[in-house]
N, C-alpha and C positions, 0 to 999 in steps of 0.2 A: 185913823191913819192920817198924818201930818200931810198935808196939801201943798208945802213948800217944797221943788224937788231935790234942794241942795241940801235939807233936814231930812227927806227921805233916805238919798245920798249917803250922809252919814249913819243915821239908822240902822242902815243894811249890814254894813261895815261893823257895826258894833256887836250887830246881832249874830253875824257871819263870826268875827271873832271870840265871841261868847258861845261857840255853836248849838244856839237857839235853831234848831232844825224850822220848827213849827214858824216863828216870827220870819223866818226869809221865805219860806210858802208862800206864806200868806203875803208879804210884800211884794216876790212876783207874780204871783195872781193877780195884786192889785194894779201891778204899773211893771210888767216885763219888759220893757226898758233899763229898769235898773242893774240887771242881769250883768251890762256893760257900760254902767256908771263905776266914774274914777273917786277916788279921794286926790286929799293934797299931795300925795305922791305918786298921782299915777297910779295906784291900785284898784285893782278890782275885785270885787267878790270873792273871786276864785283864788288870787292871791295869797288874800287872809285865809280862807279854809285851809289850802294847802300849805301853808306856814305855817297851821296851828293842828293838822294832821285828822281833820275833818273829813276823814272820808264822806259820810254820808252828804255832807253838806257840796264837795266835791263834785260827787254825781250828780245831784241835782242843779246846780251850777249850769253845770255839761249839758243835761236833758233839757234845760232851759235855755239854751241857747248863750253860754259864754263863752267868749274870744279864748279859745284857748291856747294862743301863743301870744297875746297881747304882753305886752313889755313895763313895767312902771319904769320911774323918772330914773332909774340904776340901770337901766337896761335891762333888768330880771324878769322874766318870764315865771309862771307858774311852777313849769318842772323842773327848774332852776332851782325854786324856795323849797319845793318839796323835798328835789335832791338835796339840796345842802342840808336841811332839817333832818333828813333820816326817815321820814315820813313815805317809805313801800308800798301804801297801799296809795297811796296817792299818786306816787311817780307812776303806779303802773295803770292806776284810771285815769291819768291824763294822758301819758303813753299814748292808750288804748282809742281815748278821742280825737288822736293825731297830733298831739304837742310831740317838737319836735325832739328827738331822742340825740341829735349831734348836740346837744349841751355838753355831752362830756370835753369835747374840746374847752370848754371853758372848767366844768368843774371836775373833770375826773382824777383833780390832785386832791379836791376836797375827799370823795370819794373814799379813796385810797388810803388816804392820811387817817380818815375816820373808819377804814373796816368795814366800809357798808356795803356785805356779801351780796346781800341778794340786790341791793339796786343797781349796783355794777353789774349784775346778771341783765337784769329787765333793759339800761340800757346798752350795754353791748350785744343783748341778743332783744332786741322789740319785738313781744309781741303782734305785734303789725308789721305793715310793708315800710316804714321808716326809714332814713338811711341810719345805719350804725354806728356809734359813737366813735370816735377817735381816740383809740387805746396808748398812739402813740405821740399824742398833743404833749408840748414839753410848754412849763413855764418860766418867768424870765429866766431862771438859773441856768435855762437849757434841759431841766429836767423831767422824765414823763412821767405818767404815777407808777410805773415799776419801779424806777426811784423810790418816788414817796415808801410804797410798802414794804420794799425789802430794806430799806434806811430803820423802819419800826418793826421789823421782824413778822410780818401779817403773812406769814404763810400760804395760807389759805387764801388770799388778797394774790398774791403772786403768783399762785397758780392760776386763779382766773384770769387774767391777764393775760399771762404765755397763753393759755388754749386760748384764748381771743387775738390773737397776733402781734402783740407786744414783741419790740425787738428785745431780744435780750442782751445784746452787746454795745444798747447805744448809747452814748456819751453825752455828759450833761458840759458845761461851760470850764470844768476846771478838767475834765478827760476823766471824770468815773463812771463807771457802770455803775448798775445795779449792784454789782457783785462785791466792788470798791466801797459802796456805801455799810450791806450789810456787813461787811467783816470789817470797819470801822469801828460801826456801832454795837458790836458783842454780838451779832445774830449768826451763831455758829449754823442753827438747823437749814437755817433761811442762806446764807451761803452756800451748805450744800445742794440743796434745793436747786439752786441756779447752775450751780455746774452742772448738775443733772441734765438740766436742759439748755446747754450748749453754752455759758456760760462762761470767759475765758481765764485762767489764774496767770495768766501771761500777760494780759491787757496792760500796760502803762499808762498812767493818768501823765496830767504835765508837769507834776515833778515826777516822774518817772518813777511811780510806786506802782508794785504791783497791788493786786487787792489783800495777800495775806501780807504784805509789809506795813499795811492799816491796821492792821489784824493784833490783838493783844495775844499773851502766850498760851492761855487757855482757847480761844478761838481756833488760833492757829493750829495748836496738836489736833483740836476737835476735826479740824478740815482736812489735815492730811490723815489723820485717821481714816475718815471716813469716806474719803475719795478714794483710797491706794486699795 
């Protein structure tokens, strides 16, 4: 075992990245300190596992005692990396050791945009006493991820959302909803969908369109069809 602690340092880091289970054991057995040793960006252990979807290495992290809201030089936190990564079992063992679950405020367009069912489950509903993500964080456009996913047609995305409290009628920086975006973008089922749940066909953006005058001619019969 290298005696230098900034070659340790990196070591870990490598090893964590590579996830050599065994090799970070045994380095915090030797020197559990390390646990909450940085690299040159502010990373830590836990970082790397969770960016590279390391559950095992994750938990052990945790059990040894890692900062688990610690921040690198981005600001990013752990369940930050995990979330944007897509990496589920991880969002929801660091969840689970109290990282904090209002990250969605920052990434629940990433979220959204990506379809990632069930981590939008884990953090709009935490497993623990956390406070709940912010379903209706809008980014600079003014948009929130109801936006994002009815813009891509993620049905399914959009359902979770409304039964999470998503407004459904709020307006992004140019006056669209949700429902403006999807029947832009051809998402006939994902329009109806939203009207279902209170969605308005009346809404005016600020050039004074409704959502089906975005709407192309196949969109458009599909929605009054299937509204009337």
């Amino acid at each position: 075992m290298p005696s230098n602690p900034q070659l340790q340092s990196v070591t870990i880091f490598n090893a964590t990245m590579a996830g050599d289970f065994s090799a970070v054991s045994a380095m915090l057995s030797a020197n559990p300190s390390l646990v909450r040793s940085r690299d040159e960006d502010e990373r830590t252990a836990l970082h790397w596992a969770s960016s590279n979807g390391k559950s095992d290495l994750v938990t052990l992290l945790l059990e040894r005692g890692a900062e688990v809201d610690a921040v690198d030089d981005a600001g990013w936190t752990s369940l930050m990396i995990a979330t944007s990564s897509g990496h589920t079992d991880c969002v929801e063992l660091v969840v689970r050791a109290g990282g904090e679950s209002d990250v969605l405020k920052e990434h629940a367009h990433y979220v959204a945009s990506k379809n990632r069912l069930d981590i939008a489950r884990i953090l709009l509903n935490p497993p623990t006493d956390q406070k709940k993500a912010n379903v209706n964080a809008t980014d600079s456009s003014g948009q929130t991820p109801l936006h994002r996913a009815a813009s891509r047609g993620y049905d399914k995305m959009v359902e979770i959302l409304l039964d999470n409290g998503a407004a459904s009628d709020k307006e992004d920086k140019q006056g669209n909803t949700a429902l403006h975006l999807a029947c832009e973008e051809g998402h006939g089922s994902t329009a109806v969908l939203l009207i279902g749940r209170g969605c308005s066909l009346d809404w005016k953006n600020k050039d004074e369109k409704t959502p089906l005058e975005l709407a192309d001619r196949a969109v458009k019969t599909f929605v009054q069809r299937s509204v009337v």
